[in-house]
C-alpha positions in Angstrom: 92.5 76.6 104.3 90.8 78.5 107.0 87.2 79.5 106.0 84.8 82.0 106.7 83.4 82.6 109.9 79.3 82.5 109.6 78.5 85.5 111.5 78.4 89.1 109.5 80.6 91.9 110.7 80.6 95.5 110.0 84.3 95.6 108.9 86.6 92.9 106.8 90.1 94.4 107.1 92.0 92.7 104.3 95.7 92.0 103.9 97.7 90.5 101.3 100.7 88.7 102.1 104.0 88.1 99.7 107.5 87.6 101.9 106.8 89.9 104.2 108.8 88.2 107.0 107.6 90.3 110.5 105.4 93.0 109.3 101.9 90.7 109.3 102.5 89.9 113.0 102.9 93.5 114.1 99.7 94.1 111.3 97.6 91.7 113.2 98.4 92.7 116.6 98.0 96.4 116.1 94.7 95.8 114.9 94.0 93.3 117.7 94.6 96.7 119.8 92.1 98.6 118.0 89.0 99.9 120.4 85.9 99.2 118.5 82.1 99.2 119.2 82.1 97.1 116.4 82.9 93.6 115.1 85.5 93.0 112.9 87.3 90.7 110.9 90.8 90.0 109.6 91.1 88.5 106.5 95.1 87.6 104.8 95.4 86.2 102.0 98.7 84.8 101.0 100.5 85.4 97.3 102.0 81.9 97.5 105.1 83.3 100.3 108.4 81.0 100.6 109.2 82.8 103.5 108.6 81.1 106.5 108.8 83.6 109.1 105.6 85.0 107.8 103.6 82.1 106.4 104.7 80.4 110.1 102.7 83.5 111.6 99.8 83.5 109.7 99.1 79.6 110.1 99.7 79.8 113.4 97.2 83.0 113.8 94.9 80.9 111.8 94.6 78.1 113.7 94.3 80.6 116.7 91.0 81.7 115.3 93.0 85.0 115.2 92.8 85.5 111.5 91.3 84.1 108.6 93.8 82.6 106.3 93.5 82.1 102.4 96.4 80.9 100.4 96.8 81.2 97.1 99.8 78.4 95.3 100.7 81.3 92.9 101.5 85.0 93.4 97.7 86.6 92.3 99.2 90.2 92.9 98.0 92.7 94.8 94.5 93.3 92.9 93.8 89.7 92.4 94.8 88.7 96.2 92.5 91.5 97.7 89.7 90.2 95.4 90.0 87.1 96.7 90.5 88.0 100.3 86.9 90.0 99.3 85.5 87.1 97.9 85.9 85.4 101.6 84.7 88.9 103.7 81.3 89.1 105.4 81.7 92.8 106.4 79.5 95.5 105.0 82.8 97.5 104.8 86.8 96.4 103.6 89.2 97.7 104.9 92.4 97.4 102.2 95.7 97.3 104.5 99.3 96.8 103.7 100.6 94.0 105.7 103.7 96.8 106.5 101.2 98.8 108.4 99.9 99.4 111.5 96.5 101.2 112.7 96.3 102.8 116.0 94.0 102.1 118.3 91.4 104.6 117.1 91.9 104.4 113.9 89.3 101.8 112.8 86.7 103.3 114.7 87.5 107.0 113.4 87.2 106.0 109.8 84.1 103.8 110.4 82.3 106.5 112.3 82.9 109.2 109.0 82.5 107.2 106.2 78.9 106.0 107.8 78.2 109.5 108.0 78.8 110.3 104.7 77.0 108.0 101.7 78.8 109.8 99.1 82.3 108.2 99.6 83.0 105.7 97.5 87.0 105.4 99.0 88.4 106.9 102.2 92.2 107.3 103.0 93.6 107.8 106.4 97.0 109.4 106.8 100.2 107.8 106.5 103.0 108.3 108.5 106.3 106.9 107.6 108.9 104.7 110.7 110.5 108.4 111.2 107.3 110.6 111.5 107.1 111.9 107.8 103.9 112.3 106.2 103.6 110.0 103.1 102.3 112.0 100.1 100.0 109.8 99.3 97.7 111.5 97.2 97.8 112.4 93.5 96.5 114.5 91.1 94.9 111.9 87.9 98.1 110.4 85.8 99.3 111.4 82.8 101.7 110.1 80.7 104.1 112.5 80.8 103.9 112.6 84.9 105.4 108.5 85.0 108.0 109.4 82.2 109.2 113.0 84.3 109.6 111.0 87.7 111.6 108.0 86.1 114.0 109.9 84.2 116.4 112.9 84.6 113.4 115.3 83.2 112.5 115.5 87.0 115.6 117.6 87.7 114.2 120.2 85.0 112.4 123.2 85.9 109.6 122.3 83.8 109.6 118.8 85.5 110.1 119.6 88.7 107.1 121.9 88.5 104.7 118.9 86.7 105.7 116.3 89.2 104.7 118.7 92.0 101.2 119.5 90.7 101.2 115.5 89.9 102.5 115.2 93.5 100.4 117.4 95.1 103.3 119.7 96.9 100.9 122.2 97.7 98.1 119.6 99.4 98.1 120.7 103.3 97.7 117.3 105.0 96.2 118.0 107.6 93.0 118.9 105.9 90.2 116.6 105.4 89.7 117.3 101.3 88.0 115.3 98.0 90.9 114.9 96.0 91.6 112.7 92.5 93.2 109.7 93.1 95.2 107.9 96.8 97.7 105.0 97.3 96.5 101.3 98.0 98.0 101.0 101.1 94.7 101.5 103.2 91.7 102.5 101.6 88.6 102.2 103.6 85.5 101.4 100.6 81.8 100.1 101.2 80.7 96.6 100.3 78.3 98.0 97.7 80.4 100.3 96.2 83.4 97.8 95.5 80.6 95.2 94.1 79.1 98.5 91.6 82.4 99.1 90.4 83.7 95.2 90.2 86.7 95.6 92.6 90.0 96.1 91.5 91.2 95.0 88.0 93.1 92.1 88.4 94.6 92.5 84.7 96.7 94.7 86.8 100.0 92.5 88.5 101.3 94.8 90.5 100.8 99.3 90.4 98.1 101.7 89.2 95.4 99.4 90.4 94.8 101.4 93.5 95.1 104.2 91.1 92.3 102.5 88.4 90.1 101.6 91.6 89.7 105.4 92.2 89.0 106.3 88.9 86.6 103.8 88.3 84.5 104.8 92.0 84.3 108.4 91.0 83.0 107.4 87.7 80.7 105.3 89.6 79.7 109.0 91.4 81.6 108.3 94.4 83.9 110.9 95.8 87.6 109.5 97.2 88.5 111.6 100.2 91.6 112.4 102.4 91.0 111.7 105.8 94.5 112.6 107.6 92.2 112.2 111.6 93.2 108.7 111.2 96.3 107.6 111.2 98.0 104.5 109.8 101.8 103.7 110.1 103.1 102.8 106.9 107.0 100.9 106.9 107.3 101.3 103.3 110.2 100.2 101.3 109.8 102.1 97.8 109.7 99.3 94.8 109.7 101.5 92.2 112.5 103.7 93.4 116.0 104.4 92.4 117.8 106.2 89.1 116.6 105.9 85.7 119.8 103.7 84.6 119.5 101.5 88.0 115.7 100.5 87.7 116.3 99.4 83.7 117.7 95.8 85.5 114.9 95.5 88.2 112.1 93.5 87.2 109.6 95.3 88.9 110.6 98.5 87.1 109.1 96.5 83.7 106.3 95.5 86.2 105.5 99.3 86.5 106.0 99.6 82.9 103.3 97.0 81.6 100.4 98.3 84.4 101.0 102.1 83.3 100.7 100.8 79.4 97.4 98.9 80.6 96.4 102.2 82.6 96.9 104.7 80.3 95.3 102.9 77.3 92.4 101.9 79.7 91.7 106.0 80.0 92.8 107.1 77.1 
């Protein structure tokens, strides 16, 4: 294990790492690009991989001084990873980051320069951009039950569903607008130190889904407002888990994995 540097840095940009094969090297050296008048730090932590093309990478990094490097012997999930990765951060800010991302080289200092203008934001959300230059919708509207069940099963191709899922989806958001909105995907979130500690970090009760989702609603409880902030960009090579027909996900484990962090969500805000 790799541990802490001693000095404190305004930024901890934290990755967790499960089998993700190539995308934590182009992670790391995209944000070894980034142009910064600030120090910052990166921070993996590693869901107990068997792959060895990443685990060789973020050893090697590690021993580079490149990264800091924190395994874990058993898959933690994505809450319980990133609360250890925080547990190990000395930035006043973390920076949550897919390890299949990559920032620009403005993006760090873009969101850093907003968010410390503005003490009301609890969370702050660049834009996502898919490998072929789509904007990811990733904001929501908050949850209900009825919004999971419509966009698993064939009561999506209804005109009543179709019209739900796209207030749920947010089909009339303009993304391009800097804008408050209810709830936005884990894959980078940009929250203050003291805000994460307020609201206790993620729930790790959650495995895997809806804790980016419970994060949000637990910082605006907190008073915090979660804001769209499409000026940065992040690329975002995402592989849909949940995806596919109602029949097809039925034999997919991590379509039960979905199932059992929506029960926990919904009876959490009933």
């Amino acid at each position: 294990m790799i541990f802490p540097y001693t000095f404190v840095v305004k930024l901890s940009v934290i990755t967790v790492n499960f089998n993700h094969k190539h995308f934590p090297k182009l992670s790391v050296e995209a944000l070894e690009k980034s142009v910064t008048d600030f120090d910052f730090e990166i921070i993996f932590v590693d869901n107990g991989s068997t792959d060895p093309i990443s685990l060789g990478f973020l050893e090697r990094a590690a021993q580079e001084k490149r990264i800091q490097l924190f395994r874990s012997h058993r898959n933690l999930g994505f809450a319980g990873g990133n609360n250890l990765g925080v547990r190990h951060a000395t930035g006043d800010y973390f920076f949550i980051l897919n390890p299949d991302t990559t920032v620009q080289e403005d993006t760090l200092q873009i969101l850093m320069d907003y968010i410390e203008q503005h003490p009301e934001i609890g969370i702050l959300a660049p834009k996502l951009v898919y490998a072929d230059g789509r904007v990811q919708e990733s904001c929501r509207r908050d949850m209900g039950f009825w919004d999971l069940v419509i966009k698993r099963t064939f009561l999506s191709e209804t005109s009543w569903g179709r019209r739900r899922l796209q207030r749920y989806l947010m089909g009339d958001f303009h993304h391009d607008s800097t804008q408050e909105v209810e709830l936005v995907t884990g894959a980078a979130m940009l929250i203050p130190r003291k805000v994460y500690e307020e609201v206790g970090g993620f729930d790790d009760r959650y495995f895997l889904f809806m804790e980016d989702f419970d994060l949000c609603k637990e910082i605006r409880k907190a008073g915090y407002k979660v804001i769209y902030f499409p000026k940065a960009l992040v690329n975002h090579y995402h592989k849909r888990l949940s995806g596919g027909n109602f029949l097809h996900l039925l034999f997919r484990k991590v379509f039960w994995l979905h199932i059992q962090s929506a029960t926990k969500y919904f009876w959490k805000w009933r």
